[in-house]
C-alpha positions as CSV (number, residue, x, y, z in Angstrom):
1,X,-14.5,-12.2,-10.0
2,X,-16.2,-8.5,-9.0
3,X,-16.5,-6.0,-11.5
4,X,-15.3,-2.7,-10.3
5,X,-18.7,-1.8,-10.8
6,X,-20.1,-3.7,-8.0
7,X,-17.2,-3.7,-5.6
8,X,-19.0,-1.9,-3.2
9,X,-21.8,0.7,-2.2
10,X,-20.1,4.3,-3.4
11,X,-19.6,6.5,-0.4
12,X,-20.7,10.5,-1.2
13,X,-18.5,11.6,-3.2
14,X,-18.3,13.0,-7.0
15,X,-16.0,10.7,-8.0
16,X,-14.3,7.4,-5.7
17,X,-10.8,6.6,-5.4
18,X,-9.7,3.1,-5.5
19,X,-6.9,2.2,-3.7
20,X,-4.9,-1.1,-4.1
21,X,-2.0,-2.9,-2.5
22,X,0.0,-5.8,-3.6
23,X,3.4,-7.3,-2.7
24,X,4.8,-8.2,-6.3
25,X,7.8,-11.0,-4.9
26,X,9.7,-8.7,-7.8
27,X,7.9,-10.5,-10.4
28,X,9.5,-13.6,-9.7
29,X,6.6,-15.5,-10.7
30,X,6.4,-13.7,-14.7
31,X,4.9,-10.8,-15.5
32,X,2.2,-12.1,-18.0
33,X,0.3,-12.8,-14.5
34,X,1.1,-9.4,-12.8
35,X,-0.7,-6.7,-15.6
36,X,-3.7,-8.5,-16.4
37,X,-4.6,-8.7,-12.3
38,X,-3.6,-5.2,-12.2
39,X,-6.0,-3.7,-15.1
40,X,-9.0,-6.1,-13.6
41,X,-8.9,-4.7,-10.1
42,X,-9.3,-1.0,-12.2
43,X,-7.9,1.0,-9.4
44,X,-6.7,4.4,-9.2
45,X,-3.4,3.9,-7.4
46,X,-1.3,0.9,-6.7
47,X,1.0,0.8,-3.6
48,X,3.5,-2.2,-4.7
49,X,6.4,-3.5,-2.7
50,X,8.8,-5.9,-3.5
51,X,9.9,-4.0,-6.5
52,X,12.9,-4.4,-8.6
53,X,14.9,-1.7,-10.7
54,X,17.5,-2.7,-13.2
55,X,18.5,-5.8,-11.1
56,X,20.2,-8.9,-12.8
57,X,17.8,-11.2,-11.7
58,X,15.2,-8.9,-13.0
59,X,17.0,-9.0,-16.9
60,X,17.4,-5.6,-16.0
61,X,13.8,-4.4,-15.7
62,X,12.2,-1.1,-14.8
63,X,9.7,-3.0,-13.1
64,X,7.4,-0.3,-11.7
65,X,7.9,1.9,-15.2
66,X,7.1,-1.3,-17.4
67,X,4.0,-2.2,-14.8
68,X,2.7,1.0,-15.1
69,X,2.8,1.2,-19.1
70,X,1.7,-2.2,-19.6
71,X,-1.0,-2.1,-17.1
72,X,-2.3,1.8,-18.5
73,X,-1.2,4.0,-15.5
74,X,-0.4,7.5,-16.6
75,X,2.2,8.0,-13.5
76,X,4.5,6.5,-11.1
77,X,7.0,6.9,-9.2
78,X,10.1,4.2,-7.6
79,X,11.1,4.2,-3.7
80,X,14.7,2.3,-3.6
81,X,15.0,1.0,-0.4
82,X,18.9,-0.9,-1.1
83,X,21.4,-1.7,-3.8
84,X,20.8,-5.2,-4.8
85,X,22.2,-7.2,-8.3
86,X,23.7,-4.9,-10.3
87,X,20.5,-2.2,-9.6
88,X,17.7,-1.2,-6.9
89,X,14.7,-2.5,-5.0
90,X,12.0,-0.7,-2.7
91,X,8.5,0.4,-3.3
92,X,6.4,2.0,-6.0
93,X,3.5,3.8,-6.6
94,X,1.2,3.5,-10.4
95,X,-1.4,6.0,-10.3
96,X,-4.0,7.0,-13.1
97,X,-3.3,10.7,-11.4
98,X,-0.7,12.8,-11.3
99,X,1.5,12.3,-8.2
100,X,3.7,15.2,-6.7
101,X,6.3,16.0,-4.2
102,X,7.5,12.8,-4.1
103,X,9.2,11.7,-0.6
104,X,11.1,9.0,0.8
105,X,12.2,8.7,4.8
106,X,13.9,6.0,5.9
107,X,12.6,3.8,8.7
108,X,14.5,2.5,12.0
109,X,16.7,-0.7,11.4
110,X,19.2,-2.1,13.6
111,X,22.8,-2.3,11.9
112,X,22.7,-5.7,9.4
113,X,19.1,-5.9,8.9
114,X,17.6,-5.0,5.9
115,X,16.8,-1.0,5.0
116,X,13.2,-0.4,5.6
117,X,11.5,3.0,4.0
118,X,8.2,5.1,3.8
119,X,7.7,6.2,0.1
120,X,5.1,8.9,-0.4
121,X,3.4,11.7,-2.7
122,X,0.3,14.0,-3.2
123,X,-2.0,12.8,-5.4
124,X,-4.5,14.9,-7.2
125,X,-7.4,13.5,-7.3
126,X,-10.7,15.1,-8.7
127,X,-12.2,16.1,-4.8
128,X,-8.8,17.0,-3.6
129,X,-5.4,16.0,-2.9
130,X,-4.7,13.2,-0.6
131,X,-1.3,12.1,0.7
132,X,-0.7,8.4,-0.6
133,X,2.2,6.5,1.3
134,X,3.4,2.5,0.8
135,X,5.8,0.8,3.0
136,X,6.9,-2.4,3.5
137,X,7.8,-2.7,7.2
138,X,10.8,-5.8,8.8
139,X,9.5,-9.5,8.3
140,X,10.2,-12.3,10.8
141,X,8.5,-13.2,14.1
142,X,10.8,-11.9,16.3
143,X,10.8,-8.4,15.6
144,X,7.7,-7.5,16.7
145,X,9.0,-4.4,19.0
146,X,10.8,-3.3,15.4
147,X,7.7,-3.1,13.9
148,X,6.5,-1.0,16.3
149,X,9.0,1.7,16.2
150,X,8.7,1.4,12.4
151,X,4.9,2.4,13.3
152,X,5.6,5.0,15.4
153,X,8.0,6.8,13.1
154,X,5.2,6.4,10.3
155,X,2.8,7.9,12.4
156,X,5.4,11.1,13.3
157,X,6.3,11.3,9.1
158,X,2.5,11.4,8.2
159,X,1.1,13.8,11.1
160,X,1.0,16.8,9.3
161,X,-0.3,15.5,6.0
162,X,-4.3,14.8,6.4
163,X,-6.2,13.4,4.3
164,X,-3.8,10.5,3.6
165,X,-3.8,6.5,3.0
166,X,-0.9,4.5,4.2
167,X,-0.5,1.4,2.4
168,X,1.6,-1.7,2.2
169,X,3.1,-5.1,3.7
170,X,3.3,-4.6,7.5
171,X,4.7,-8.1,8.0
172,X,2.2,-8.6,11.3
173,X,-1.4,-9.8,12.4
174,X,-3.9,-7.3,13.4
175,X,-3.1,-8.8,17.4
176,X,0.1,-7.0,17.5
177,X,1.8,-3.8,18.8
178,X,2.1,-2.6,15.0
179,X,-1.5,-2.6,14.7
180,X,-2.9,-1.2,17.5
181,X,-0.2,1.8,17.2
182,X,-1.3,2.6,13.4
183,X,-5.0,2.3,14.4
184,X,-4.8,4.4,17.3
185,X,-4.5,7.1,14.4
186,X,-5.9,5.3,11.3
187,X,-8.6,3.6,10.3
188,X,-8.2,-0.4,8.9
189,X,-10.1,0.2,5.4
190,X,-10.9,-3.9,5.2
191,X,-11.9,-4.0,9.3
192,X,-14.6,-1.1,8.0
193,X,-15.7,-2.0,4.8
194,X,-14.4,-5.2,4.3
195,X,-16.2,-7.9,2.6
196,X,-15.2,-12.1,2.8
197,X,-11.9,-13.7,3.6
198,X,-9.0,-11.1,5.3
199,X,-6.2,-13.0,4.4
200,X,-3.4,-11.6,2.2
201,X,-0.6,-13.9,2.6
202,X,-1.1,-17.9,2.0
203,X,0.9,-20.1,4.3
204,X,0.0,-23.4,2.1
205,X,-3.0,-25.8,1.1
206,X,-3.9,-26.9,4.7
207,X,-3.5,-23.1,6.6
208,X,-5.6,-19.7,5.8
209,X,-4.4,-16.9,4.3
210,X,-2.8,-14.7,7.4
211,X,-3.5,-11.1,6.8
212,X,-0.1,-9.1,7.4
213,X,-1.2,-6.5,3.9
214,X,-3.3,-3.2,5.4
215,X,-5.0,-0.5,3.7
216,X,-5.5,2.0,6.4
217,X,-6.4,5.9,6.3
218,X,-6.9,8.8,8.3
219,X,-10.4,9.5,9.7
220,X,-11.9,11.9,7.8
221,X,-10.9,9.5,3.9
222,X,-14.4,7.6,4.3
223,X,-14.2,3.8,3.6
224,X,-16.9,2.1,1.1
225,X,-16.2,-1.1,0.4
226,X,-12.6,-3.1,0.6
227,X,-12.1,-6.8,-0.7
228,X,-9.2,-9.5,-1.3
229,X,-8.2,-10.3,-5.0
230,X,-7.2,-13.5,-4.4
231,X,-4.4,-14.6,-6.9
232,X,-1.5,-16.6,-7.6
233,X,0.7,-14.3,-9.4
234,X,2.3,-13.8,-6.4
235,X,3.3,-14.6,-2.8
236,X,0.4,-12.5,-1.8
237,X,-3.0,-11.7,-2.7
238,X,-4.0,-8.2,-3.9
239,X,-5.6,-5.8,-1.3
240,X,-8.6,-3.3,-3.0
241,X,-10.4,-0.6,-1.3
242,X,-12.8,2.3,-2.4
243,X,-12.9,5.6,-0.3
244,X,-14.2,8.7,-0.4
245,X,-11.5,11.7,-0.8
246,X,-12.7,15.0,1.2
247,X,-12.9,18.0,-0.5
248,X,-11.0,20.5,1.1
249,X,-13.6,22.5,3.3
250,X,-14.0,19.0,5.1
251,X,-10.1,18.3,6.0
252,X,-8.6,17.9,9.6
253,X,-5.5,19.4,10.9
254,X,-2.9,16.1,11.0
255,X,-3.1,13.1,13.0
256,X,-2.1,14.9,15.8
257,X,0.1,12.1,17.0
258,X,0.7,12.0,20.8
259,X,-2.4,13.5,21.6
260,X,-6.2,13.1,20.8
């Protein structure tokens, strides 16, 4: 395993922020596997999805509050994206700094499929706030043009708030509509930076890992290094990326989305 001290080359900057994403399959596989992965990768904020609140089949678990005490993250905060046994499920943030204004926006669905939503907060890091959003955008193959709107409304929900890093499970390959919309705007941190095998998602012992988990970020966050934790807690591997935050004499007006 990498150290976080050798993850990568640091970009300029007084102090680096490590992002991390990770699709937790609501712990279905114990936690015992889930905090020690999360205190090795040392980062600084975790986007998680697949989260459970309170659910029965969760023995009634604050999953992101627990994670977050367990795994030494001073603040979080829990994105419910539906109802489900007895309590909620959606996103969540753990960050090591504190995280404000809080937001959630929900994300186009076609009646009877499942609620999609964009969780976000400002984070205050040492060099500056950022804007730190997760999602976790409609699976299956066939809804590839759902996806896409799901982009588009990201896009429209995050142009005003430069510098930010939008982070998740986007359910496609970097071929698709969904990709090529988000990176018309934002930069794929692993594409940059990255460093050995893409793949986030393992389809079995004969296939590769397909890579459907993005870190991505608007231009002026500067990518220095971005890996793949790979790991069987989970139905996913962990995603880890360093940036560089710009301090705020060096910040662009939005993502101006529409227009270059």
């Amino acid at each position: 395993m990498t150290s976080p001290s050798t993850l990568g080359e640091q970009a300029p900057s007084s102090r680096p922020l490590r992002l991390a994403s990770w699709n937790l399959q609501s712990c279905r596989r114990g936690l015992p596997g889930i905090v020690p992965r999360l205190k090795s990768v040392a980062a600084d904020v975790v986007a998680l999805q697949e989260v459970d609140r309170c659910t029965g089949r969760s023995s009634g678990l604050d999953q992101a509050a627990l994670l977050a005490r367990e795994a030494g993250f001073a603040h979080h905060q829990f994105f419910p994206a539906l109802e489900r046994d007895g309590g909620e499920y959606g996103l969540a943030l753990l960050s090591r700094f504190p995280l404000a204004a809080p937001r959630q926006d929900r994300l186009p669905v076609p009646e009877g499929v499942e609620p999609r939503v964009l969780g976000r907060a400002r984070l205050a890091h040492p060099d500056g706030e950022v804007t730190v959003a997760v999602t976790h955008l409609s699976h299956r193959i066939g809804r590839s043009g759902l996806r896409l709107g799901q982009a588009r409304r990201i896009l429209g929900l995050l142009a005003d708030a430069s510098p930010c890093v939008l982070l998740g499970d986007f359910n496609d390959v970097s071929l698709s509509p969904m990709y090529r919309e988000l990176t018309s705007k934002l930069v794929d941190l692993f594409r940059a930076a990255g460093k050995g095998r893409g793949g986030t998602h393992p389809l079995g012992r004969l296939l590769p890992a397909v890579r459907i988990d993005y870190l991505f970020a608007s231009p002026e966050v500067v990518p220095a290094a971005a890996r793949v934790e790979r790991t069987d807690a989970s139905d996913h591997h962990l995603l880890v990326a360093e940036v560089s935050v710009p301090g705020s004499g060096d910040r662009r007006a939005g993502l101006r989305v529409g227009g270059a």
